[in-house]
Each structure stands twice: as structure tokens, then as C-alpha cells.
C-alpha positions in Angstrom: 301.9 70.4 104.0 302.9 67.8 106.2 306.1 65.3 104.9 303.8 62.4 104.3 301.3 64.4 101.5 304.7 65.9 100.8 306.4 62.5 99.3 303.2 61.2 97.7 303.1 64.6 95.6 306.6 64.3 94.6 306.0 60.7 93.7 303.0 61.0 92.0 304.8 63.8 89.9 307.7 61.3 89.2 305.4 58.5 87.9 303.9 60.7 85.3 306.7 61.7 84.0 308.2 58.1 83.6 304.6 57.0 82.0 305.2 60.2 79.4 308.4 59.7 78.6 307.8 55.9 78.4 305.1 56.9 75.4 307.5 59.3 74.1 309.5 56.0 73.4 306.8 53.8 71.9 307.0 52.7 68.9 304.7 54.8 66.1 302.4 52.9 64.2 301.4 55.4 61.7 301.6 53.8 58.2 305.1 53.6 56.6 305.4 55.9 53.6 305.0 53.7 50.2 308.2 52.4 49.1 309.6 53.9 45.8 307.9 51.9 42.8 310.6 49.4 40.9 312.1 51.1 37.7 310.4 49.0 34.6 313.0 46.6 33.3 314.8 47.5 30.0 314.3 45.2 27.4 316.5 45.1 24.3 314.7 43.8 22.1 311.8 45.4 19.0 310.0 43.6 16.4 307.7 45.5 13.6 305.6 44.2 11.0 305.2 46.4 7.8 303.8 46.7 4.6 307.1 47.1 2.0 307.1 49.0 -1.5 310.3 48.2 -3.2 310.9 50.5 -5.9 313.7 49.5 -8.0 315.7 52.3 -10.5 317.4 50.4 -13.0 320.1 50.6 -15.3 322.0 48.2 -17.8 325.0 47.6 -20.0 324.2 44.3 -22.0 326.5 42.9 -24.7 325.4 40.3 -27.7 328.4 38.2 -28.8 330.8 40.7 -27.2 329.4 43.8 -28.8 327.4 46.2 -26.9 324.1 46.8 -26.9 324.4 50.7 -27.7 321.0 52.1 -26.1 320.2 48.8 -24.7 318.4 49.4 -21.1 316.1 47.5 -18.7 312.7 47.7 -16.1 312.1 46.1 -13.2 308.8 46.4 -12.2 307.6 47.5 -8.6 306.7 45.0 -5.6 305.0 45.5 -2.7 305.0 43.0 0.4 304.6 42.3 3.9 307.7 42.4 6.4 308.9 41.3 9.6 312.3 43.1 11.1 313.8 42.5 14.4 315.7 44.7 16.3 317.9 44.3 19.1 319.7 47.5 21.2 322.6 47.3 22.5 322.6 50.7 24.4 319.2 52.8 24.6 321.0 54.5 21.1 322.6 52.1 19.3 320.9 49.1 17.7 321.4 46.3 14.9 318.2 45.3 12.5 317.4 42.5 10.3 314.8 42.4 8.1 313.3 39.8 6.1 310.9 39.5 2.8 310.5 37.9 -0.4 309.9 40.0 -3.8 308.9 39.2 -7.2 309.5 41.2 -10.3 309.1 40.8 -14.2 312.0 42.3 -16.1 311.6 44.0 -19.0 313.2 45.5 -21.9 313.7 49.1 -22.5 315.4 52.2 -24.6 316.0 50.3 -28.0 314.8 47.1 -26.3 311.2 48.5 -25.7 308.6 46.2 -26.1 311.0 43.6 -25.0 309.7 40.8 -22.1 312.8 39.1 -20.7 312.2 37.2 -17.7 311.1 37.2 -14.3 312.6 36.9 -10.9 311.9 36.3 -7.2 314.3 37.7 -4.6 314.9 36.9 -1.4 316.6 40.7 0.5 317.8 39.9 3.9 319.4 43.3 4.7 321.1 43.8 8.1 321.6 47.7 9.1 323.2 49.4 12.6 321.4 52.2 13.6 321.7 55.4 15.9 318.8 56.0 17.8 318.3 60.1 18.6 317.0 60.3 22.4 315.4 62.9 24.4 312.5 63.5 22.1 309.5 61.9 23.9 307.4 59.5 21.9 309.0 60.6 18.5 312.0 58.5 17.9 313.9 58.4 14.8 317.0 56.9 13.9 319.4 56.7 10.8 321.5 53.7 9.4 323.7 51.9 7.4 324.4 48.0 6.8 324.6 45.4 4.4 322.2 43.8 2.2 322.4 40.3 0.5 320.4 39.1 -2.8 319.3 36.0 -3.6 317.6 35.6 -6.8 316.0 32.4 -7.6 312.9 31.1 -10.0 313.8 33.2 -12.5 311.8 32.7 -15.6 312.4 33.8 -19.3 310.0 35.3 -21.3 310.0 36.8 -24.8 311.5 34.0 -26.7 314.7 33.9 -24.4 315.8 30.3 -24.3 317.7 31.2 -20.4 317.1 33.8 -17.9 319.7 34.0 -14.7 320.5 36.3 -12.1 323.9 36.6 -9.9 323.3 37.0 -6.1 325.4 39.5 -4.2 326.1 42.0 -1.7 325.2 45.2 -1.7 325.7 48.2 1.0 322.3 49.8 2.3 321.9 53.2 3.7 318.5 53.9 6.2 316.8 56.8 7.6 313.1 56.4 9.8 311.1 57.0 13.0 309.1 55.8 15.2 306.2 56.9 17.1 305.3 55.4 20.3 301.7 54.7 21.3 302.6 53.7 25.1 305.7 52.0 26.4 305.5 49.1 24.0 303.6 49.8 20.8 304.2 52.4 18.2 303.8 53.2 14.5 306.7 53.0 11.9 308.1 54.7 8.8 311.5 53.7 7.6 312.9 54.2 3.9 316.3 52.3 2.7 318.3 52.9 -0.3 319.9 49.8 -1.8 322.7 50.1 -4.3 322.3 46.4 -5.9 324.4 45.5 -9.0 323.9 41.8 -10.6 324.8 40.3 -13.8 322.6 38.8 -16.1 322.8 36.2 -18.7 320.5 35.8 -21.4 319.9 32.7 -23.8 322.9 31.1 -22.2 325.0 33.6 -21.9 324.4 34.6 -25.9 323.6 38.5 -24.2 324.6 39.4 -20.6 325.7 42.5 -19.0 325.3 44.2 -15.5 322.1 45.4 -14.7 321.8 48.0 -11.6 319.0 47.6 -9.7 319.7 49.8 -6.7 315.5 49.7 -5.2 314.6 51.9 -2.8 312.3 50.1 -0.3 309.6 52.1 1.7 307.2 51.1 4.7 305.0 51.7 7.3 303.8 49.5 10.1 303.6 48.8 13.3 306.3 48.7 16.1 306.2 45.8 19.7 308.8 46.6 21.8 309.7 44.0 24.5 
């Protein structure tokens, strides 16, 4: 081979492998992989709407002119009503709930006052519980609590010949226990039971016959849970 084919080879030889090494350095433009998708954004905050029984379990200790009433008790008739809580979480577990409703109920006389119609009674129950929320069990979430509950009785109305019918508000403590069940990420279906332990005094014909009359109601519902 003479020199001149010899340096055109070697040359020729060089330039492809600068050209392949060149694409070797090229950028690729295969498509990127996806980029991981956001995490959804926590939101603290749950509303439900539900349908409320409140079942009340009475008792009484009246007096007439200072002398008791020996046998002397009292009913308090059911009520059931629409509800609205709100709930707002401070950790994924631990959470605070208000919920808010107005009840009527028509007292009545009972044990030796049978027979008896005293009065009725509308009552407004704003009760304000904090709650542990169990995790880790998919779409089934329930939760226990305990809180505060506050009675206001107003419009009360005698009945029976009674010349005065009124009703102290107060605090009372409130225990809790429910679940829900989640749907999809925000809507779900509720069941949650409370147990108030409600005392209030009475007076009767202007004070003529009071007492204390317990009213401790349970309060039931189901309905249906948003969460934000």
C-alpha cells in the first residue's frame, strides 16, 4: 500500500470514530420518565349532617313546700332532629367536634304523679367533644370521645294546671363512641352515639314544687360525612 492510500485510511478511520463518539455524546431525547404525582393536600377540616334521636332517661326528686314528694318521678318524651357537626383535626388522630341542634320535649308526670302533664320545653344542646381517631383500618374509621355539653332551655310551657314551668341551664360532661365509613376520599357514612349526664332543676307554680330532675339523654345518629 503505498504512503498516500496509507494516510487516507488512517484518516478516514479517525473521522469515524470522532463522528461516533460525537453521537455517543448527544443529547437523548427519549421522553423523560413522568414526574412523581403531588401528594393530595391534607385538609383538617369534616362536616356531617345527621338525623338525631335523643332519648332521654329521666329521674327526679321534687319537694312541695319543703316536703318530698315520696314516689314522685318524671318523663321526658323522645325527640328526633336534624344535625350539623363540624369537626376539625389537629393530627390525622386527634380531633375536636361541635355539634349543633335544637330539641323539644313535653314533660310529664310519673310514679305517683302518673297521669300528670307538666310542661314543655325546647332545648338548645351545643356539646363540644375531643376525639381519638383509630388509623390504619382502611375506609372503616372509628373514634371514641369525651367533652362537654351545655343546655339551654328556653320556651318552656306549663301544662296541667301548673301556674309556672322553668328549667335551669347547665353543664354537663358527655362521653362518645362512632365510626365512620368512607365512600372515596371525601364522602362517607356516619354512626355516632353520645351519652349525656344532664342534671337541671325545676320549679313548678313558682317555685311552690321544685326538685332536680336528671335527664342524662342518650343521643343517637346516622348521616352523612364531607371531609375537606
Amino acid at each position: 500500500m503505498s504512503l498516500r492510500k496509507a494516510l487516507l485510511a488512517a484518516v478516514a478511520a479517525l473521522s469515524l470514530g470522532t463522528t461516533a463518539a460525537g453521537a455517543a455524546d448527544l443529547p437523548s431525547f427519549a421522553a423523560a420518565p413522568a414526574a412523581p404525582p403531588m401528594p393530595a393536600e391534607w385538609s383538617p377540616w369534616l362536616v356531617r349532617v345527621r338525623v338525631l334521636g335523643v332519648l332521654p332517661d329521666p329521674g327526679a326528686a321534687l319537694s312541695a313546700g319543703g316536703v318530698p314528694l315520696t314516689g314522685a318521678k318524671v318523663s321526658i318524651s323522645d325527640s328526633v332532629i336534624p344535625e350539623l357537626d363540624i369537626s376539625y383535626f389537629f393530627t390525622r388522630t386527634i380531633a375536636a367536634e361541635l355539634i349543633l341542634g335544637v330539641t323539644r320535649h313535653s314533660v310529664r308526670g310519673a310514679g305517683t304523679l302518673a297521669g300528670t302533664r307538666i310542661g314543655e320545653t325546647w332545648i338548645l344542646p351545643p356539646t363540644l367533644t375531643f376525639q381519638y381517631h383509630f388509623d390504619g383500618l382502611g375506609a372503616f374509621k372509628p373514634y371514641v370521645g369525651a367533652g362537654v355539653n351545655y343546655s339551654a332551655f328556653f320556651g318552656e310551657t306549663e301544662r296541667g294546671g301548673f301556674t309556672s314551668f322553668r328549667l335551669t341551664s347547665g353543664f354537663a360532661p358527655a362521653l362518645q363512641a362512632g365510626f365512620d365509613y368512607m365512600i372515596d376520599s371525601h364522602w362517607g357514612l356516619n354512626v355516632d352515639v353520645k351519652k349525656l349526664f344532664l342534671d337541671t332543676k325545676v320549679k313548678l307554680n313558682a317555685g311552690a314544687v321544685r326538685g332536680r330532675v336528671d335527664i342524662d339523654p342518650w343521643i343517637v345518629g346516622a348521616g352523612i360525612t364531607y371531609k375537606f
